[in-house]
C-alpha positions in Angstrom: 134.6 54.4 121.3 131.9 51.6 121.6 132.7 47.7 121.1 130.5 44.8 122.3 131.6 42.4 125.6 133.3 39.2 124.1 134.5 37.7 127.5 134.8 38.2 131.0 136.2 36.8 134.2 134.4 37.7 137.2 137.3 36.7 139.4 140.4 38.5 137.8 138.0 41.1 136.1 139.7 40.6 133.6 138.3 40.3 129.6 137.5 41.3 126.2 135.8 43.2 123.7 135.0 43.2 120.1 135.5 46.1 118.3 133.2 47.2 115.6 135.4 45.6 112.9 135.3 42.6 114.5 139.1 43.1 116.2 139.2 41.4 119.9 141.0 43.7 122.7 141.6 42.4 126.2 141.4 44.5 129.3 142.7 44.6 132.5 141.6 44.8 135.7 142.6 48.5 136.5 140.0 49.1 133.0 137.1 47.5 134.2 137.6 49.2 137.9 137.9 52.3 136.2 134.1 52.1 134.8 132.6 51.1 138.2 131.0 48.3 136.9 130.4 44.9 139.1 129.2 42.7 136.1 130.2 42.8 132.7 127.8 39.8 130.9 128.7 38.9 127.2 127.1 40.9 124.4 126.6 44.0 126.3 127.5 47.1 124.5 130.0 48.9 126.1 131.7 52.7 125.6 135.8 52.0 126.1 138.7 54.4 126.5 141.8 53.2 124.3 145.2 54.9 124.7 148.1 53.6 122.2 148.3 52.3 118.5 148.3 49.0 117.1 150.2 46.3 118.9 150.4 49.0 121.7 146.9 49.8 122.2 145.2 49.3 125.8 142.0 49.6 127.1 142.2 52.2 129.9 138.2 52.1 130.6 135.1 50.1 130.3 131.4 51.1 131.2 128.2 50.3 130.1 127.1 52.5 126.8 123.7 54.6 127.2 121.9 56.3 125.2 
């Protein structure tokens, strides 16, 4: 799935995303670990992992989207 960074805290890693729709969803830490990133900047597209539904739903991985 691909959303667009909203936030992100450099010190907890910690941040959000915008969905397509326009939804924000926060990740964690382990998330952004997971993609091997070391800077996430606002407005960068990214490709995410989602597991769950509705209230439920976490981000299990963040990376950078390529083409």
């Amino acid at each position: 799935m691909q959303a667009t960074s909203y936030t992100y805290d450099q010190e907890t890693r910690t941040g959000s995303v915008l969905l397509d729709d326009g939804t924000p969803v926060e990740f964690a830490a382990e998330a952004f670990d997971a993609g091997g990133l070391r800077l996430l900047r606002p407005g960068q597209r990214v490709r995410i992992e989602v597991e769950g539904d509705g209230e439920a739903r976490r981000i299990t991985l963040v990376t950078l989207q390529t083409f």
